[in-house]
N, C-alpha and C positions, 0 to 999 in steps of 0.2 A: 496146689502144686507141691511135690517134694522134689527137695534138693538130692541128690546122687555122688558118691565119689566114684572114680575108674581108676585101677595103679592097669597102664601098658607097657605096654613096649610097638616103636615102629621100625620097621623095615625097611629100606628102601634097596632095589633090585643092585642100582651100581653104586650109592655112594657107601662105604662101611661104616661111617656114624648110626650107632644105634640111638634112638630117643627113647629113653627111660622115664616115665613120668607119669603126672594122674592128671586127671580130665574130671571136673567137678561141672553137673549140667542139672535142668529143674525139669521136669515131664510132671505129667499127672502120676501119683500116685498106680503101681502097679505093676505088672510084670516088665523086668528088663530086656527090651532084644537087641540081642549083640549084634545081632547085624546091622539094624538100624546104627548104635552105638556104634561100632567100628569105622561105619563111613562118617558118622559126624566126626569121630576122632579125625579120621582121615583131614575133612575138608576145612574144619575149625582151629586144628594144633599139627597135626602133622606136616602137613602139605607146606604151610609157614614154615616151619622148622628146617626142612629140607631146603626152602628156598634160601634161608638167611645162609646156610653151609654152604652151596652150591656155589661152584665159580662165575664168576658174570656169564652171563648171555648162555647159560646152560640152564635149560628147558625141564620142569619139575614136573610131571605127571601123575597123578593119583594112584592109574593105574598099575604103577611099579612099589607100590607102599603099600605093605602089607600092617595090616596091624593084631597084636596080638593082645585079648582082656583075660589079665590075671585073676581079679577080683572088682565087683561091683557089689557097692551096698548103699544104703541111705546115713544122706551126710547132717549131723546136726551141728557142724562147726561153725 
């Protein structure tokens, strides 16, 4: 297994907090796909993030979170 860093950014459709931040995950050695990548960001850090922002009893959905990957590489930290 290697370890991976991700610097993103998330979007979310109505709230205007943007999440700036990196995503550190471990896959088998080999090519990265951002798409796979993007929903984990989504369901693992984003989706949280929106929630802890979010006014009570206001309904966080994935499908309004977009995420964008700046850069991805292999992490030895």
């Amino acid at each position: 297994m290697t370890t991976y860093i991700a610097q993103f950014t998330a979007e979310h459709r109505l709230l205007k907090t943007i999440q700036n931040s990196i995503f550190i995950w471990r896959q088998e050695s080999g090519e990265i796909d951002t798409t796979l990548l993007a929903n984990k960001i989504k369901r693992e850090s984003a989706l949280h993030f929106y929630n802890l922002i979010a006014k009570e009893g206001e309904e966080i959905v994935g499908d309004d979170i977009s995420i964008h990957i700046f850069k991805a590489m292999p992490f030895a930290g």
